[in-house]
N, C-alpha and C positions, 0 to 999 in steps of 0.2 A: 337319135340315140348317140350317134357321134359328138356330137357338141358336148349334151350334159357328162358324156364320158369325159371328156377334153376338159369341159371348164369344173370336174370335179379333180382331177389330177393337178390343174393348175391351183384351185383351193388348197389343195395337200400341200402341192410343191412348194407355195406361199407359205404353208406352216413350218414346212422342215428347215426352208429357209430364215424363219424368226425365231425358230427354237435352237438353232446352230449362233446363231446371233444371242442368245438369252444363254447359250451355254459359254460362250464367251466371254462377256462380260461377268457372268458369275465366274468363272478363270480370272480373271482380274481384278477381282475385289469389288465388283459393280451390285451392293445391296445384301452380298454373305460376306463377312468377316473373317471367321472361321473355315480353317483349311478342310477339317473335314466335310463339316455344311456341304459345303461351295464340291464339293468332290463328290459326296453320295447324291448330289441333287443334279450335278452335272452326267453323272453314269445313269440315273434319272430317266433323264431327258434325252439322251443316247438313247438308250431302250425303247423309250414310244418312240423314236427317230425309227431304230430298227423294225419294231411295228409296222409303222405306217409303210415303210418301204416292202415289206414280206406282204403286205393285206394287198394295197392298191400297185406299186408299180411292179412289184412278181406277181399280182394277180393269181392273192390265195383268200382274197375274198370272197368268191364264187367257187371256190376248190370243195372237194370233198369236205363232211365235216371231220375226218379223221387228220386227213392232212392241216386243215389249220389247227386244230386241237394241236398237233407234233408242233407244228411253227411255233404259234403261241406257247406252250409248255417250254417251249427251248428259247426263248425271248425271256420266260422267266426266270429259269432255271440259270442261263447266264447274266442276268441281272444280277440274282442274290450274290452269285460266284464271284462275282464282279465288285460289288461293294461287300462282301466278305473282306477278300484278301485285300482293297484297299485300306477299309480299318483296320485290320489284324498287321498290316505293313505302318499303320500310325504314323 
């Protein structure tokens, strides 16, 4: 049980680690042009960032289903909020 716990956290942590990498290079012009793009795609990618860290390393995967429902809803809820005011700041 320990291991596939362990080598499923290091799967994750492999991801967060190439999507912080993929958010980057979309920061620098790597494949979006467009400042906006590259902005609601990188607040994006932040969000399932934020995800994965509330499901697997705060361990709200296994949580109530009320409590992730709250996590989840609030992951989205500042997502939109988030690329709201980014475009409406243009």
């Amino acid at each position: 049980m320990r291991q596939s716990l362990s080598s499923r956290l290091t799967l994750i942590w492999g991801l967060l680690v190439a999507a912080t990498a993929l958010s980057w290079a979309m920061g620098h012009g790597v494949g979006l042009h467009d400042r906006q793009t590259a902005g609601v795609a990188i607040i994006g990618v932040a969000m399932l960032k934020a995800r994965y860290v509330l499901l697997d390393f705060m361990e709200l995967r296994g949580a109530p289903p009320v409590s992730r429902f709250v996590a989840e809803c609030w992951v989205g809820v500042l997502a939109v909020t988030m690329i709201g005011l980014f475009l409406r700041a243009g």
